[in-house]
N, C-alpha and C positions, 0 to 999 in steps of 0.2 A: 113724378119720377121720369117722366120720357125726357124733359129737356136736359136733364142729368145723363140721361143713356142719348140721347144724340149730341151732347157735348163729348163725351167720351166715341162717341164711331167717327165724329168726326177729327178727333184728335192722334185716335187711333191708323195708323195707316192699312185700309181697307182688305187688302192682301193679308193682314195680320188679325183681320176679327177672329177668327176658327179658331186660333189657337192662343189669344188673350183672357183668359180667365174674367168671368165679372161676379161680384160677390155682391149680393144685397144684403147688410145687416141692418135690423131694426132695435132700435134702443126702448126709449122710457113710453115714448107716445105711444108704441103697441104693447108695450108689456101691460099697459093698464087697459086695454080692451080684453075682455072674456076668450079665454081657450078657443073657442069655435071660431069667432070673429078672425083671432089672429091667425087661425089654419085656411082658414076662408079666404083671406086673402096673401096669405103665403100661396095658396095653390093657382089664385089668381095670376099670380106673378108668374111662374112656373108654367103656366101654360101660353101665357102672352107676349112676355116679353121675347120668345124665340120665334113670333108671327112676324116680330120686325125687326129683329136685330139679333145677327151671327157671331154674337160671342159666344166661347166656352160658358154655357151654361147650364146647370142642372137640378133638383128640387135639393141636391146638399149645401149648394149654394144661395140656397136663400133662407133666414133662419132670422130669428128672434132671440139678440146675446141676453142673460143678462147683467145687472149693473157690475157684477164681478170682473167679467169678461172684457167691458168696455174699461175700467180701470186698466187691465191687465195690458190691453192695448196702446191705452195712454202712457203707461210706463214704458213699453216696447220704443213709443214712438219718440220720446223725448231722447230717451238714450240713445237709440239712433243717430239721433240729431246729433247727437253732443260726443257722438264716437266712444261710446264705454263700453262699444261689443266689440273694437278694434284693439290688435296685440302690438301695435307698432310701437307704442309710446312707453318709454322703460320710465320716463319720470313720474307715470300717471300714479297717480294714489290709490293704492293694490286693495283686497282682501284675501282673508284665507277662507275658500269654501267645504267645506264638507258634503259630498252630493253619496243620497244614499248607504248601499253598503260597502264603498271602494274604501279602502286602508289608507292612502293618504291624500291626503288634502291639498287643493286644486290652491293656486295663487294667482289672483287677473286683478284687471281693471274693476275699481268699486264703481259701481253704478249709484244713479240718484235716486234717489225717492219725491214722491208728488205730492202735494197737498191742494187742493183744490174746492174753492167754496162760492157754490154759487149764492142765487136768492133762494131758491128749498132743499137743496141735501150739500153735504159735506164729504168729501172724498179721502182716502190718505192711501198709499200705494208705494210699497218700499222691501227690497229684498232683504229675506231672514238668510243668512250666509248659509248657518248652522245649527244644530237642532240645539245647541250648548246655550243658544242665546234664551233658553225659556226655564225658567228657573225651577219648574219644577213638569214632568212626565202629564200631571192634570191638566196645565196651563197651556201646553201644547197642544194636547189632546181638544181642548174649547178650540182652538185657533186655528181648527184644520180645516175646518168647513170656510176659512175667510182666505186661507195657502192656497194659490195655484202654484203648482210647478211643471215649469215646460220646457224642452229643446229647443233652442233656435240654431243649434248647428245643422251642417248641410246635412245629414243621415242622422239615424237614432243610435247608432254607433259611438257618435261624436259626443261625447261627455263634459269636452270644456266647454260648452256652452250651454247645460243645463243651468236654471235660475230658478228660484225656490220665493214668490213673491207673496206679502202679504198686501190682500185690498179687502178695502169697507169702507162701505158707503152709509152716512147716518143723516136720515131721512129727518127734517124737518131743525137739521141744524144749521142749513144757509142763512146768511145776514138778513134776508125779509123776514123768514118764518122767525127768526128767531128775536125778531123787533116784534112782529105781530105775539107770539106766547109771552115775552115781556108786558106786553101791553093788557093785556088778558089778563095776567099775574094782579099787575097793578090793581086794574079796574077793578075786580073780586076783592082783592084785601081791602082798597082803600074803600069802596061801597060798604061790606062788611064791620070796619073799624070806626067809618061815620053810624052806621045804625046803632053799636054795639056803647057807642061815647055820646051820642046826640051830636055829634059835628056833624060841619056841614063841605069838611074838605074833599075838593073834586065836582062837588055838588054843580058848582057855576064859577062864569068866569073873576070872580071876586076873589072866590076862596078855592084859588085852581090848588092840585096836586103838584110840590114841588119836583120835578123830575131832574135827576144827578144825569141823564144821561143825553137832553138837549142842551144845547146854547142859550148862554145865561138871554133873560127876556124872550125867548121865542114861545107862544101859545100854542097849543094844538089842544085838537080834541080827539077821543078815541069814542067810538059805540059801536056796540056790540046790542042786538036787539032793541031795545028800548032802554036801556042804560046809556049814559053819556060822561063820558069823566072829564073834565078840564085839566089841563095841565099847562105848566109855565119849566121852562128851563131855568136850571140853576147852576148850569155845567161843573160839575163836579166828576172827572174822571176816574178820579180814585173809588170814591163811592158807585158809581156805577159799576164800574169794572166786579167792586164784592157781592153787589148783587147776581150778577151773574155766573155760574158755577154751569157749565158742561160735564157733564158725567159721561168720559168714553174709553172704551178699553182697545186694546191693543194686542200687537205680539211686540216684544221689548226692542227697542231702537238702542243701538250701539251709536251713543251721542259723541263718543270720542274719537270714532272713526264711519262717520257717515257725511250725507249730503243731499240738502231738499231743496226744490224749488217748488213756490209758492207761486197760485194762479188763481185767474177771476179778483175774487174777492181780496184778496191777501197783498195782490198790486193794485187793487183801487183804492185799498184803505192806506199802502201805505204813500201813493203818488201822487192819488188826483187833486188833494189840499196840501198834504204834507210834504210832497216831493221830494220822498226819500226811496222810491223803489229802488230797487236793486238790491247789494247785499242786506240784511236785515240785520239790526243792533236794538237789543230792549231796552236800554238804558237811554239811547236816541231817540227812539220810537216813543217811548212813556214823555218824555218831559215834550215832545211837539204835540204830542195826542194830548195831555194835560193842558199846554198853553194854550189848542188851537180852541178845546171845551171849555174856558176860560173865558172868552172873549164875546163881549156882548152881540147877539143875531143880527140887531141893526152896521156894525163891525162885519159882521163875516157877511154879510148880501150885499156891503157895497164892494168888498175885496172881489165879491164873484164878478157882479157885473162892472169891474175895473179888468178884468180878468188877469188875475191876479194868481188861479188854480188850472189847474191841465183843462184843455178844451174838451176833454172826454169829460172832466167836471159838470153835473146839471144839478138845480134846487134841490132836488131829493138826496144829491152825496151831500151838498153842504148842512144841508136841515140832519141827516141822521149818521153825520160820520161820526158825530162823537161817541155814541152807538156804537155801531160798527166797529170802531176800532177798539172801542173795549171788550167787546164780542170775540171778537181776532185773535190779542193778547190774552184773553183766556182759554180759549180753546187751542191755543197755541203751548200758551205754560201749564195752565190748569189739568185740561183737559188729555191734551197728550205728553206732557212731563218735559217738554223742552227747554233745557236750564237757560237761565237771562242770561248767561253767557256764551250761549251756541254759538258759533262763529259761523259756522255753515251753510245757512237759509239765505235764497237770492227769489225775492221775487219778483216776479216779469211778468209781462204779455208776450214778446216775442222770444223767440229762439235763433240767432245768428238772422235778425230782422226778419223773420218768419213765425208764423202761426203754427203750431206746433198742434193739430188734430189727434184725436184718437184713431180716426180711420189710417193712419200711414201707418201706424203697429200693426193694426188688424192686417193690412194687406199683407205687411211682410211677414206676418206669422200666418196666415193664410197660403203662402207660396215658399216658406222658405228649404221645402224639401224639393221646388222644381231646380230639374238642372239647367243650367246658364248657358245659353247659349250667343 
């Protein structure tokens, strides 16, 4: 942490530390340490960091969000970027909100929603305008504990700028974990269905497991303890893709008047072989993701090292994108119900050629009741 706080006091002009606010939030790596640990060294902080450096600081400044929080941030900070807290634009593409018990209803800028997929969880993050969007009083009621809602106007007074956001985070649905439970799945049935027939498929590399979701000819092996499965690609997208089934709930997305960008995973699957980031189209996206799982391993290793795919491309996108991108496309359509024809989904890495953090929401919702001077 120190070279973090002396990049900031020296950035900071010295005259201005006293009255620079510094906020320490801690994400996933302490939330999985024990209650004590993280107070333990929350107080650490709290008492140290003011031995050497004269920021505004205090023990409510330092704290442990969690994953809710950091979504909520993430969505703060994209829309930021992309000005859908700003009234200037009368062209911009409105909503109608309903905030609590006021009698009528608020009309602004529609903001984005986030989808976000690393290697172990899944993120989605998107404002419910109105309580009208939940089809029934029960469905709402599930969905409150996943609802933050919060002020970003300058006072609490200020009511155009309350936002009523849904986040949820679904632990063990990123693109690795959810390669490695595929693989798990496999190895069990097909061990199972050789004991159960006297085969011997999986058993060795003779009589490998045909898998729909490598490139046709590519071998791998999976073990798990002392089991060992062989497999041989057969790239079949379609197939793979019905194997796959995401089971994830939601509060209801208003598909006819919304807007998502998709990040991490969602631009790697759709750029780094297929180089189609940016807006997303399923009908595009299916038939390169089908051709690219098509195409024989000893084909796609020479394309790579022709370099042929995005330089962010390495062996492990090319060996499991056909994976991956079946993964994506379900948890995409399947999973959260976005029709093949959504016009709306862009996804990127950068923002106006910029990296787009969770900590720039945090701050600004962190300060946005100080006044400006």
């Amino acid at each position: 942490l120190r070279p973090l706080l002396r990049f900031a006091a020296a950035h900071v002009p010295a005259p201005k530390h006293k009255e620079t606010p510094l906020y320490v939030l801690c994400t996933a790596g302490m939330r999985l340490l024990p209650q004590r640990q993280q107070a333990a060294i929350l107080e650490d902080l709290v008492q140290n960091i003011p031995l050497e450096f004269d920021f505004l600081f205090s023990k409510s400044h330092a704290e442990v969000i969690s994953g809710k929080q950091e979504g909520v941030y993430a969505w703060i900070g994209i829309n930021f970027v992309l000005g859908r807290f700003d009234h200037e634009d009368e062209e911009a593409a409105v909503v109608t909100v309903a905030l609590g018990d006021q009698a009528e209803s608020l009309v602004r800028k529609r903001t984005v929603g986030i989808l976000d997929m690393g290697g172990a969880s899944l993120q989605i993050a998107y404002e419910v305008p109105s309580s009208g969007a939940f089809s029934s009083p029960q469905q709402e009621e599930a969905a409150k504990s996943l609802l933050a809602e919060f002020n970003l106007g300058c006072d609490v007074q200020h009511s155009g700028h309350v936002y009523r956001v849904y986040v949820n985070t679904f632990l063990g649905f990123g693109g690795n974990f959810a390669r490695q439970r595929y693989e798990e799945l496999v190895l069990n049935q097909t061990h199972a269905h050789s004991r159960l027939h006297g085969q011997q498929t999986g058993l060795s590399a003779e009589t490998p497991f045909l898998d729909p979701c490598l490139p046709v000819g590519l071998e791998d092996t999976v073990t798990r303890g002392e089991r060992t499965l062989h497999m041989r690609g057969r790239g079949d997208w379609q197939a793979c893709a019905k194997l796959l089934q995401p089971l994830l709930g939601g509060a209801p997305i208003d598909f006819s008047n919304s807007e998502f960008y998709g990040f991490s995973e969602f631009f790697y699957c759709t750029e780094d072989v297929l180089r189609l980031g940016g807006y997303y189209n399923a009908p595009t996206f299916t038939a390169a993701a089908q051709e690219y799982c098509s195409q024989r391993w000893e084909v796609l290793t020479k394309r790579f090292r022709g370099g042929l795919y995005s330089s962010h491309a390495d062996e492990h996108r090319v060996k499991y994108q056909c994976f991956k991108s079946a993964w994506m496309y379900q948890v995409l359509h399947q999973g959260f119900h976005f029709p093949p024809d959504y016009p709306s989904l862009r996804t990127a890495q950068l923002v106006y050629d910029r990296e787009v953090q969770w900590t720039l929401g945090a701050i600004l919702y962190k300060t946005r009741f100080l006044p400006l001077r």
